[in-house]
N, C-alpha and C positions, 0 to 999 in steps of 0.2 A: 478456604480463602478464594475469594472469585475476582477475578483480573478485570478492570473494567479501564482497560485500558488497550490502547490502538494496536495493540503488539507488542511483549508477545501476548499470546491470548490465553485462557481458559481451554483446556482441553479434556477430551472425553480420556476415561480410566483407562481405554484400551490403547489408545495414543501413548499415554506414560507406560502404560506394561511395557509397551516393545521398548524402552531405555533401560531396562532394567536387567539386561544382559550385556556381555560384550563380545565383540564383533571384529574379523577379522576382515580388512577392506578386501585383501586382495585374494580372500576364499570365495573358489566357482560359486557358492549357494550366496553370498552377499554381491559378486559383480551380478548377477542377476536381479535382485533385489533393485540395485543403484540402476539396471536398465530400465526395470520396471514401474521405478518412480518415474525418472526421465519421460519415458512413454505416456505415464498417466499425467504428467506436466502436459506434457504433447497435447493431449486430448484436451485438459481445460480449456487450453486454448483456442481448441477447434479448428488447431493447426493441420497442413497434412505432412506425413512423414514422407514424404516424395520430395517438399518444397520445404519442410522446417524440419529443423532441430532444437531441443532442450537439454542448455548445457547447464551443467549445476558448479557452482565455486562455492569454499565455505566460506563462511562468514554474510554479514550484513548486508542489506539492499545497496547502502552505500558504494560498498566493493562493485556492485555486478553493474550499478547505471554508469560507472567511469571503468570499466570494462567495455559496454557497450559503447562509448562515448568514445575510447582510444580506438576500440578495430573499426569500428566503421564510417572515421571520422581520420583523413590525413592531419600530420598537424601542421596547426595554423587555418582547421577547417574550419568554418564560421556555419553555427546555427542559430535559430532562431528560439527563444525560450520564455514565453510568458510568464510573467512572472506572478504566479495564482499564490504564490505564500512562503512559508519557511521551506520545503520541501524543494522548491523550483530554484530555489536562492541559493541550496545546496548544488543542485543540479548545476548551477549555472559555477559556482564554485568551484567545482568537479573538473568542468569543463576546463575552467579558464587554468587548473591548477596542471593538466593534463597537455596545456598549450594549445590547446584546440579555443575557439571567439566565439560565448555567449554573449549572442547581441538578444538583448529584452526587451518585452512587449511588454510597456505596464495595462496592466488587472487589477478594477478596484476590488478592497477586499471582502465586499459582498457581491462581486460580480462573477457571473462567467465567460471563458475565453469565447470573446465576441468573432466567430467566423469570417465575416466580415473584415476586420481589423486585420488578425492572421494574413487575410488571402491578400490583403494592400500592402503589409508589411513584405512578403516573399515577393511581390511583383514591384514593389522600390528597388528592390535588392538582391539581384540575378547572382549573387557570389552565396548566397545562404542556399546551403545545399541541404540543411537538413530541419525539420522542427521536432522539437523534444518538448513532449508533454508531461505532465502529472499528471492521472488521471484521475486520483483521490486525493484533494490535500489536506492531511491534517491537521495542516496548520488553520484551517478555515474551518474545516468539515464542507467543503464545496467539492461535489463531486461534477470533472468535464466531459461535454460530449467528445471523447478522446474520436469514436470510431467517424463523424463528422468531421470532424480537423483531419483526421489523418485523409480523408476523402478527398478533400479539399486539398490537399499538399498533391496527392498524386494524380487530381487533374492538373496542378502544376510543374509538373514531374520535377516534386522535392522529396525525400527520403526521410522518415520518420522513427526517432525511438522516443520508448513509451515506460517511462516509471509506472509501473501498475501495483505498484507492492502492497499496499492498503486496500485495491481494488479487485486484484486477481481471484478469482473464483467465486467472488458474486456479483460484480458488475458484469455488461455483457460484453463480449468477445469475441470477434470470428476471425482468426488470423487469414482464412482461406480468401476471406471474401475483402483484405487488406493488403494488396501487394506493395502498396508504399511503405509499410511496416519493415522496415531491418532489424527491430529488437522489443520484447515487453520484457520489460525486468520485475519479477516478482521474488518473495520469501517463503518460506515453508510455515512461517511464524503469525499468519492474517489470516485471510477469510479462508484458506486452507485446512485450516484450525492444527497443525502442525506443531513443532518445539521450534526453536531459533537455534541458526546454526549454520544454515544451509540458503544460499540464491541460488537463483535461477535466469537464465535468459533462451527467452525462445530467439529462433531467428530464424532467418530466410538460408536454405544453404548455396541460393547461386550469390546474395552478398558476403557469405562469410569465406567462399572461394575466392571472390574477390578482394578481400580485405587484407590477406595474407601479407604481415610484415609493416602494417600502421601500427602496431597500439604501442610500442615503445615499452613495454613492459613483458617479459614473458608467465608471470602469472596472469595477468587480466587479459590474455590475449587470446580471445575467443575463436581468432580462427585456428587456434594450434591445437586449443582444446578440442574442437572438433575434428582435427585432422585425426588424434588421438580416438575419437569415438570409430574410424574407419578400422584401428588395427581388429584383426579377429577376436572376439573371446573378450574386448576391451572392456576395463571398467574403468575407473576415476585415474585421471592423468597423475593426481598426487593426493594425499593422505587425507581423504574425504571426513569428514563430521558422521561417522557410520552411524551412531544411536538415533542420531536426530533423523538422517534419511531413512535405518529402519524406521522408527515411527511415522515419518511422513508415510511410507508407504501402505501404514493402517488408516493414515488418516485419508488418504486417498479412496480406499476402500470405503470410507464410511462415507466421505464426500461422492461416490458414484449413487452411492443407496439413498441419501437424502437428492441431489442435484440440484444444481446453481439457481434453476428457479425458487424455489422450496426456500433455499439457505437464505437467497436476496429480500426474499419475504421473511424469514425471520429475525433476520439483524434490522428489516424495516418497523416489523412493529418491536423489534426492542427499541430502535430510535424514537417512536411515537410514545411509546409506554413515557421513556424519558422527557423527551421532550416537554409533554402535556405536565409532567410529574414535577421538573425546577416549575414550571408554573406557577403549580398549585403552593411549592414554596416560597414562593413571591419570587423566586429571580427569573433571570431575562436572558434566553438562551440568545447567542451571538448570529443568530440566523433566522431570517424570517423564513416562516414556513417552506414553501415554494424553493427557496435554494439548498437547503439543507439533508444533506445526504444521509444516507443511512449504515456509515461506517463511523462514524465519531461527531457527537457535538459539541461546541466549546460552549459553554456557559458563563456568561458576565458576572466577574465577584459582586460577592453582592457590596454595597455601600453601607456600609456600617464600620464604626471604629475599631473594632473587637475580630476584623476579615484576620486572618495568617491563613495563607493556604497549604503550608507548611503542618500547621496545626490541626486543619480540616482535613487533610490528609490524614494522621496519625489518631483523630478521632474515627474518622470514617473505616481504619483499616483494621482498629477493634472490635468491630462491629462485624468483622468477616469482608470487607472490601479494599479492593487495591485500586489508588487512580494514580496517575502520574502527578508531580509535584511540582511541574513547571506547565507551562502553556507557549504559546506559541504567538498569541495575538498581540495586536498593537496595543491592545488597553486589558487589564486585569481579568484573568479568568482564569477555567478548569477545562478542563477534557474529559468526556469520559467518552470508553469504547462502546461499541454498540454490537462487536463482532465478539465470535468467540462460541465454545459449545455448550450455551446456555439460552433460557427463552424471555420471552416476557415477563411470567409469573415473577422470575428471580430479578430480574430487571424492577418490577413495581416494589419487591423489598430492598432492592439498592435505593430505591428513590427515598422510603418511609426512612433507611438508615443516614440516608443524606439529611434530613430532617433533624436528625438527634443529633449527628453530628455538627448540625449548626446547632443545632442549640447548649451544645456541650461547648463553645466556644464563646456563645454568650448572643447568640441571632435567633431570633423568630421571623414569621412572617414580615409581623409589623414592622422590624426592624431592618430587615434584607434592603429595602434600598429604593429606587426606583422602577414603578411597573416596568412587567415586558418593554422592550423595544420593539417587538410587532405584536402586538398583542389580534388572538384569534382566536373564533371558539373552538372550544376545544375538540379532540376529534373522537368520535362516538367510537 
């Protein structure tokens, strides 16, 4: 079965061996292990260990960006949060639900955060001390120029954290060359190609000294975590997701030996493969060319009486494919991932299976709907 879906993802056989034992968190051979995933987080980042740390919490992305959002945000702090799709709406959620003020920038939803906009919104409003971006959102498949924004904030000396969970490890990132960055939250579960289980957040260590005693929660409270990472010999402050971070640590291993360039070019032409491939089946992927990233595309249901996506689902998943069963967008459609440890080739037989599976529903070409909505030729 191949997951074609945004997270969690497809992973290689050597990823699943390492859950296939069990694990004692707080044996010297496993807190090393937990340091050395940490470490190799470190490095995706292109963080330095002098000036960052990578703290790991279990559970979902969700947990770690309102982790980030209580320490390095007082409450009643006000940020700034474009609002690029269902992801930033969480975000902003997060925020407000934590007592801390998402004030939002609307973003059309085939636009990107317009720089410009950002830098007039921070400069109306001397009390927004920080901007929180998406940097992948799924809800769109729009991928932002996070490392611009963040530029832009810290010639305005404002403070930036960064949902990168969809993005982390194949979009590009240089924490070193970002000092406005307080936080990227990523998972073990995306371009990582990891299990689910396990977040992450990198961060700055002179802000998370600073932060000591905001987040109002003592699990989400990153700078205690970290203080925790000073004791000697430390490993996980509380009862880690051990199999998942073993396996992340193969998968890290296997992500050094391919690297980010390499991977960012494979999940791009599996997005091309797709892309060009609803085409050829008459629908009309949700993004014209040009904006459309190379971690998930949403694809427009097609227009025919006989659409259930519920049903196109459960044909498509007999076939050997998994998509998710909801969507994200304003008007009817699908998602399918583009990340994961598979290539093209298996990509061009999810599309032929997409095919059948419409037509086990009762859709052909002819009948899919109205052409593309940016229609282009195709790409060689």
């Amino acid at each position: 079965m191949l997951l074609l879906i945004p997270g969690p993802v497809t992973t290689d056989a050597r990823v699943k061996a390492a859950m296939a034992q069990d694990y004692a968190p707080w044996d010297n051979d496993f807190r090393e292990t937990y340091r050395q995933v940490c470490a190799g987080v470190l490095g995706v980042a292109e963080a330095s260990p002098d000036e960052h740390a990578a703290l790991a919490l279990p559970g979902c992305g969700h947990f770690a960006v309102e982790a980030a959002i209580r320490t390095f945000m007082p409450p009643g702090g006000r940020l700034l949060a474009p609002s690029t799709g269902a992801y930033a709406s969480r975000l902003q959620k997060l925020a407000g639900e934590a007592g801390r003020v998402a004030v939002p920038l609307p973003v059309g939803a085939t636009e990107r955060v317009d720089p410009v906009a950002v830098a007039a919104a921070l400069e109306r409003d001397p009390t927004l001390t920080h901007l929180a971006l998406v940097y992948s959102e799924t809800g769109s498949g729009i991928c932002h120029d996070v490392p611009e924004l963040a530029r832009i904030a810290h010639a305005m000396g404002r403070r930036v954290i960064v949902d990168a969970v969809s993005a982390f490890g194949a979009l590009p990132l240089n924490l070193s060359a970002l000092p406005a960055v307080d936080a990227v939250v990523l998972t073990a579960n995306k371009c990582l190609e990891g299990l689910p289980g396990a977040a992450f957040v990198v961060a700055r260590i002179d802000r998370l000294e600073a932060a000591r005693g905001n987040a109002g929660s003592w699990s989400l409270d990153l700078a205690d975590i970290y203080q925790h990472t000073l004791v000697p010999n430390a490993g996980p402050r509380f009862t880690p997701p051990a199999p998942t971070l073993a396996a992340l640590a193969v998968a890290l291993d296997l992500y050094r030996q391919e690297g980010r360039v390499a991977r960012l070019a494979r999940y791009t032409a599996n997005m091309r493969t797709l892309y060009d491939g609803v085409i050829e089946l008459g629908l009309a992927p949700n993004l014209p060319r040009d904006l459309q990233g190379p971690i998930v595309v949403n694809v427009c249901a097609p227009d025919a009486p006989t659409w259930n996506l519920q049903l196109f689902v459960d044909a498509l998943k007999a076939r050997g494919y998994v998509l998710s069963n909801f969507s994200n967008t304003e008007h009817p459609s699908f998602r399918v991932g583009c990340i994961g440890a598979f290539g093209a080739e298996q990509m061009r037989l999810a599309v032929d299976a997409m095919g059948g599976a419409l037509r086990d529903i009762g859709i052909t070409r002819e009948s899919a709907g109205a052409p593309p909505r940016f229609p282009q030729p195709l790409i060689a």
